[in-house]
N, C-alpha and C positions, 0 to 999 in steps of 0.2 A: 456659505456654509463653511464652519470649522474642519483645517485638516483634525487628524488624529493626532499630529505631532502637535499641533494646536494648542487641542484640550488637552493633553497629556502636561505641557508645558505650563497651562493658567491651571489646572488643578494640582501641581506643587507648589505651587508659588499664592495661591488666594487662597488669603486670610479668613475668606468665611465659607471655604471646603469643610462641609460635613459629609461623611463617611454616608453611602443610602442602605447602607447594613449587609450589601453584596458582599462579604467576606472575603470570600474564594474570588472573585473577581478581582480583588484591590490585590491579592497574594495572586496570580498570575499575569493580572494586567498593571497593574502599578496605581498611584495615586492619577486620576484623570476626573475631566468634568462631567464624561459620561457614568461615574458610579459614584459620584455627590448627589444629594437628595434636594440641591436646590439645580439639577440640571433636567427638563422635562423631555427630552430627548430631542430639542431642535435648539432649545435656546435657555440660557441664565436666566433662573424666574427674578431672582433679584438685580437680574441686570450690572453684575460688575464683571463679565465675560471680558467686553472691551475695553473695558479700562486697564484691567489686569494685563491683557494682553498686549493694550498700548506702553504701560508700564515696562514692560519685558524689551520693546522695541529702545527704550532710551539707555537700558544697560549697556 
């Protein structure tokens, strides 16, 4: 399972973060995976969670 700091950190940085239309959430909680509309609440439907986030490891 994803920390928070996790998805917080692959949802500013991935390229195919779509907004899931939670407004107020994105304005108090910030850009994260959990308020992208390709996030279903356990996992990346399109499956680039990992990558992204391996990505981030070679910065």
């Amino acid at each position: 399972m994803a920390s928070k700091e996790q998805l917080k950190l692959v949802g500013l940085t991935c390229n195919h973060y779509s907004s899931s239309g939670m407004t107020a959430s994105i304005i108090n909680y910030g850009r994260s995976c959990e308020n992208c509309e390709k996030w279903d609440g356990k996992k990346c439907t399109i499956n680039v969670f990992d990558k992204t986030l391996a990505g981030l490891d070679q910065g």
